[in-house]
C-alpha angles and dihedrals in degrees: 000000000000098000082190093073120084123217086244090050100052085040088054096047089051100049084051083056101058101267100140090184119051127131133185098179106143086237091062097045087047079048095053095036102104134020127207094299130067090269112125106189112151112212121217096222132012115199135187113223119206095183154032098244090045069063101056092040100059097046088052087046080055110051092044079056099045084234128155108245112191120182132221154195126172087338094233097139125145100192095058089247086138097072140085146164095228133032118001107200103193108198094188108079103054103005095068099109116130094218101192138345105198106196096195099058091039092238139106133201121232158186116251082229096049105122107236093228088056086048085050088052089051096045094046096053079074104034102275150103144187104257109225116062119178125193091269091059096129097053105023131107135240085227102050088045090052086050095048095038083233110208112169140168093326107040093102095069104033103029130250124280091272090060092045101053121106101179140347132215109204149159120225125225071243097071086246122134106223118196092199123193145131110308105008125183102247084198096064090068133039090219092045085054104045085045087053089058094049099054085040089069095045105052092126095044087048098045094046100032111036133059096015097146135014088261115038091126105151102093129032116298092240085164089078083067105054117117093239085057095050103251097282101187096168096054077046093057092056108100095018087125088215112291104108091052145327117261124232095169148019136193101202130189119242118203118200115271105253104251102210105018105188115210117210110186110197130194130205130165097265145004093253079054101050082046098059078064108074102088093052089050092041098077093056086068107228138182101230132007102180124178113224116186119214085235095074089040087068083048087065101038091053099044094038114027130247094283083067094070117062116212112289132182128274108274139096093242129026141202109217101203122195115191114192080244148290129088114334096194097112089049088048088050097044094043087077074214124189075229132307140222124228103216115182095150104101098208092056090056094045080059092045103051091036078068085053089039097061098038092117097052098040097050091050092057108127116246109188092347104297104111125183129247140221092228099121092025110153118012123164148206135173106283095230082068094036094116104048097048084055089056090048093037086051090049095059097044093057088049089056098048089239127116129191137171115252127207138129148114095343094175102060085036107249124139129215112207132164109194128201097238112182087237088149108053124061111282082025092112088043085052089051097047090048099050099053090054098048082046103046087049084060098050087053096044089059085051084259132154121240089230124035098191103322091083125223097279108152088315099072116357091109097046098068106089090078088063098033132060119234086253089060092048095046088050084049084055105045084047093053094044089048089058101029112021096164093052093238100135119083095319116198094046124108096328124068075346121193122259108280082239098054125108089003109179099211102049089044093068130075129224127266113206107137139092090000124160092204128055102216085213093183095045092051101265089302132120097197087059083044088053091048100056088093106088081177094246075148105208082152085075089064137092092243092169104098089064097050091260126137110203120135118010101165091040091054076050105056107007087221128139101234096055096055120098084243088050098047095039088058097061094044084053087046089046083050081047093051088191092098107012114034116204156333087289103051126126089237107052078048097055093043101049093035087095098048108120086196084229090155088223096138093057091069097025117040107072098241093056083243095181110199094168085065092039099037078051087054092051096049087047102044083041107058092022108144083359134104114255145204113306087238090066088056105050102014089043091032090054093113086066100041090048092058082049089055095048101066084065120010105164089059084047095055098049094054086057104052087039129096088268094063096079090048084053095045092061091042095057096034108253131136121254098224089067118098110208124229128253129254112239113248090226123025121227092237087056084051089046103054095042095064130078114258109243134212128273143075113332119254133174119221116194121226122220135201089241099050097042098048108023114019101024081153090070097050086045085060095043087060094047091056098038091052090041083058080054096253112140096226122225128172127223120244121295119260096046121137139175093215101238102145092044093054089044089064107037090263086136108150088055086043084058100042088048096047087048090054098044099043090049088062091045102042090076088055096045082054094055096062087246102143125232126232128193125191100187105066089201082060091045091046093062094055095048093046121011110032088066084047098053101036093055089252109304111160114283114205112238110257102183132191124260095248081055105058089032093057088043090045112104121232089015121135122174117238126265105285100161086118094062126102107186136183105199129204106203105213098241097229078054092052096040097040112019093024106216090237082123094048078054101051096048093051095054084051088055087060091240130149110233137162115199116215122220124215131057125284092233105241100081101168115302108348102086094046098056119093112262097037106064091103095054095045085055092051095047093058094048088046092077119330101051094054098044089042087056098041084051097069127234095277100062118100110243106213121206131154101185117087092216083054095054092039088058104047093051092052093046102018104038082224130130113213132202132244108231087242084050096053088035087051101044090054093040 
């Protein structure tokens, strides 16, 4: 890298060059500072392309500057391919334009940035798909997985990318535009030809070197270029991690949608065992054939509750087995199973394989603060030796002391780990060296390949000449220099790569213990273990509403790095680093973490259980500790308070806020203009409550929040009515008790403890007793489900469950009639990511009523939406998921949302007026 260059001054030569979008803030280098693997390489400038010729022109920029250029795409690579010290070309946010599906030749023509999982939209709409469909699918790019040569779950059965590419348009690190596909005139390029003579003097080397197994993926796939296979460059140029040329365009083969899968799930007493067969598995021709280890399943289970994992046969490790259709009985009796399972509904099997899916992310969740790590991902060896390698593979890992979860793509042979390296304790980095080396000389010595489609990247590159003879890696680095002379293009990769243990993220940081609010119970009471939670698989970056998740509503929103769980948890690493960002105070962990809604979403949904709201909580509290704050902490987190003044005259308190005097209050205390505020109740519920008799029955607590009692009383009152229906006699607990939501929400962390202290001590007798606890507000429930343990180090938190909760558990009880009833219902997203609303689910189903549930948040979430600066991303949050299905849904459908922010949204941007779950419970009762 030219050290004479400044970050201004490459950002200056591209935009003369036409580069609209660079940036060289110290928050979006921090952004772009680490991938999916361990790798940590900060980039100097990161720039957004919009077209093929902004391409060119920054390489070219490049190459007259002497300057690295890396490209990217979602930026979930494991092997640390997505980084660079230079120039970071990201290709998803503009180049994400399907240019053509042409149904007849079975291609279509895309965009390096289009998400897999939006080409698959466009190819199914005529029958087709693209074949190979890694984990990442719904985030991950058809250039990164052109770069990494991305296989997945169903590449056995329709081929790699490489063996899914029709032509490439590319630039080379040259300067030179390339048009690669199958039989190209080498004549026609001077790169094309000088690449010809170089495979020419390597035919042995390649033959016997090259291509030996499916997936023998580490190195370049020189075999694609041999004479007998027709001089293929562009399946050549697949894996080849950029560092040979950028892509601007890609032709790439579609294969049918299989009309009836089948999935065989079959179950054996351990992984090596499910490995042995394969081979019996292999002649059926499958699909797939994943192995899946028991160890991952009580992941799951544990994370996700049991619901989450759908019945599976008896065995310690299984093979789960998809044939394209027809009878699997032959499969079932050459398997020699523990049992199996015969799975045709498709939404079981959605369930099943999303259990498959998140295996990476849910293996490397920290327990007690040792996490585990991606640094020996996706080896392979043949699959006719796969059990053996895993016994042997097991082996090494116990006389290490250290333990991992395999899975993977069993039947091509490849194996998923994530391993518990001791990155962050002194030796760690010596035990992870170690380890690779020993590991990667038992990969080679079963004929195996380093990487098995994850490509080399920093993670391995070093590591192939244990796999490779001098001649192979002569012939790697002949080719490299043929496309990129100069080096420009992603150095350190593959090539004179750097050591496996260079530029490593975890060891880098330093760890933050003291002074915290929360006690990070399960990162060992340290917020740079928290931070690093997230490994960047980057599933925040997906549209996960379609299938009821959450994560990530700003992101949805802006489509911008930064305000993704992944963006926002590397500059709270860098902040733990204190090399690039400096502090709890610092501009850039601000402006990272101002558009987080604290839904809580990631905490459900991203696979590490990686929790902002909590962190984002942490900043705001070390940060304006012993200091003043904005004037929104103090009157939008200070609302429990505000809302006991107003009650003493509402009437008074609603008129001030629909006078002229409203908009003046509104900018003192921070809060956009556009926000109407909602009205006091005239009566509290707590005033209703106490002026009726108490009737018979079983005891029951209901907890008052601030929300029910002074805003919405009609929805306690219903909550009465349907408890003492089920046959509970209801009580309330003291006034002035609080849960402390809107105090956490805004960093006000100390008065969040003191008020949890004092509300859980009046619950806790109750809680002995054996009286149950009902919430109304899941945001209140929530607390006491996930924070309160958290803030108060751990002391015992009684149970306060939801309503759908103690109704499902009450004997006798029975919900009303409901199959009238057409909802659309809003899941309050602490309920979905805490609670889950798996028991709201269930009691509806009971009533007979027809309801879709929306992902997604409404966008208000507390206070977020009402503070100044975030109104246009609130918007943008509703109409994400929940405006559009409320308005599909018709006028005469019932919209259902517990949560007051919900319902508060949906009046102000809807013109809807939706109904509490005791409302809808008590008017049909």
């Amino acid at each position: 890298m030219n050290a004479d260059r400044t970050p201004e001054e490459i950002a200056g030569a591209l935009r003369r060059a036409g580069l609209a979008e660079t940036d060289v803030s110290t928050r979006r280098r921090a952004e772009y500072s680490a991938d999916a693997s361990l790798y940590r390489v900060v980039p100097q400038v990161v720039a957004f392309p919009r077209t093929a010729d902004e391409v060119v022109a920054a390489l070219e920029t490049c190459r007259s500057l002497g300057v690295p250029l890396t490209a990217r795409g979602a930026g979930t690579s494991i092997a640390g391919n997505a980084v660079g010290p230079g120039v970071v070309l990201d290709f998803s946010r503009h180049m994400r334009r399907i240019v053509e599906v042409d149904p007849e030749a079975a291609t279509a023509t895309v965009e390096p940035g289009v998400i897999l999982d939006d080409l698959q939209r466009a190819a199914g709409r005529h029958g087709l798909r693209f074949g190979p469909d890694p984990s990442t699918h719904s985030r991950c790019t058809i250039g990164g997985m052109i770069g990494n040569n991305a296989c997945g779950s169903r590449a056995l059965g329709f081929g790699r990318t490489s063996d899914n590419v029709a032509a490439l348009d590319v630039i080379a690190g040259t300067g030179e535009r390339l048009d690669l596909r199958h039989g190209a005139d080498a004549k026609s390029s001077a790169t094309l030809g000088a690449l010809a003579e170089v495979v020419h003097g390597g035919l042995a080397t390649i033959r016997t070197e090259l291509g030996r197994f499916g997936r023998q993926i580490s190195g370049y796939s020189l075999e694609h270029l041999l004479p007998e296979r027709g001089f293929d460059p562009a399946r050549a140029f697949v894996g080849s991690e950029g560092t040979w040329g950028v892509l601007l365009e890609a032709t790439v083969r579609l294969v049918p949608v299989p009309r009836r899968p089948v999935l065989v799930v079959l179950g054996y007493p351990d992984m090596a065992a499910a490995a042995d067969a394969v081979a019996r598995v292999l002649p059926h021709r499958p699909i797939a054939a994943e192995g899946l280890d028991a160890r991952i399943v009580e992941v799951v289970r544990r994370l996700r509750g049991a619901s989450a994992v759908p019945e599976l046969p008896r065995g310690g490790g299984w093979l789960f087995v998809e044939l394209p259709e027809g009878d699997p009985a032959a499969l079932v009796a050459d398997a020699d199973a523990l049992g199996h399972r015969i799975v045709r509904d498709p939404a079981e099997a959605a369930t099943l394989w999303r259990i498959r899916e998140d295996g990476a992310g849910l293996a490397a969740r920290s327990r007690g603060g040792r996490s585990s790590h991606a640094g020996w991902e996706d080896a392979a060896v043949p699959p006719e030796r796969l059990g053996d390698y895993l016994r042997d593979f097991e082996a090494l890992m116990a006389e290490r002391g250290l333990s991992g979860t395999p899975y993977g793509h069993f039947g091509d042979g490849c194996v998923h780990v994530r391993i518990d390296f001791p990155l962050h304790r002194p030796g760690g980095v010596k035990v992870f060296r170690d380890f690779l080396v020993d590991a990667a000389e038992l990969v080679a010595g079963y004929g195996g390949s380093m990487s098995g489609e994850h490509g080399d990247g920093r993670a391995r590159g070093e590591l192939l000449p244990l796999m490779y003879s001098p001649a192979a890696l002569r012939l790697f680095e002949r080719v490299k220099g043929v496309f990129d002379p100069d080096d420009v293009l992603n150095p350190g990769v593959l090539v004179r790569p750097r050591p496996v243990d260079a530029d490593l993220r975890v060891p880098a940081a330093s760890p933050l213990r003291r002074g915290l609010a929360f006690a990070y119970h399960d990162d060992g009471g340290d917020f740079t273990n928290a931070v690093h939670r997230c490994t960047g698989v980057g599933k925040c970056r997906a549209d996960l509403t379609g299938t009821g998740g959450v994560m990530c509503p700003s992101y949805l929103a802006t489509r911008d790095e930064k305000d993704s769980t992944r963006g926002r948890a590397r500059v709270l690493q860098e902040m733990a680093n204190g090399s690039l960002v400096r502090g709890w105070r610092s501009r850039e962990v601000h402006e990272v973490l101002d558009l987080c809604l604290a839904c809580k979403g990631c905490s459900s949904d991203c696979p590490t259980g990686v929790d902002m709201a909590t962190y984002k909580a942490e900043v705001l509290y070390q940060t304006y500790r012993r200091r003043l704050r904005p004037m929104s902490h103090y009157v939008l987190g200070g609302l429990p308070r505000l809302a006991r003044l107003a009650s003493r005259a509402p009437g008074l308190a609603n008129r001030l806020l629909s006078s002229p005097l409203a908009g003046a209050g509104k900018r003192l205390a921070g809060v956009d203009a556009r926000r109407d505020l909602p009205s006091f109740a005239d009566r509290t519920f707590r005033d209703w409550f106490s002026a009726r008799p108490v009737t018979a029955g079983d005891p029951v607590v209901l907890w008052v929040d601030t929300f029910t009692d002074h805003f919405t009383p009609h929805v306690g009152v219903a909550a009465v009515r349907v408890l003492e229906n089920a046959g509970f006699s209801v009580r309330i607990p003291d006034p002035g008790l609080c849960c402390g939501l809107t105090y956490i929400s805004t960093g006000r962390l100390d008065t969040a403890r003191r008020l949890l202290r004092r509300s859980v001590t009046a619950l806790t007798p109750h809680a002995e007793a054996g009286t149950p606890i009902v919430g109304l507000e899941p945001s209140c429930t929530a607390v006491f489900r996930s924070d309160a343990p958290e803030l108060l180090g751990g002391a015992p938190v009684p149970r306060v469950r939801t309503l759908a909760e103690l109704l499902l558990d009450r004997d006798g009880w029975e919900p009303p009639d409901l199959s009238d009833v057409t909802a659309v219902a809003q899941p309050h997203c602490h309920h979905h990511a805490v609670m889950t609303w798996n028991a709201d689910r269930a009691l509806l189903e009971r009533s007979g009523a027809t309801v879709r549930a929306v992902g997604g948040c409404c966008g208000l979430a507390g206070n977020f939406g009402a503070e100044r600066g975030h109104y246009e991303v609130s918007v943008a949050v509703a109409e994400t998921a929940l405006l559009p299905a409320v308005r599909a849904a018709g006028p005469e459908a019932t919209v259902l949302a517990d949560g007051f922010s919900c319902r508060t949204q949906l009046a102000a941007l809807g013109d809807r007026q939706a109904v509490h779950l005791a409302e809808l419970l008590a008017t049909a009762t």
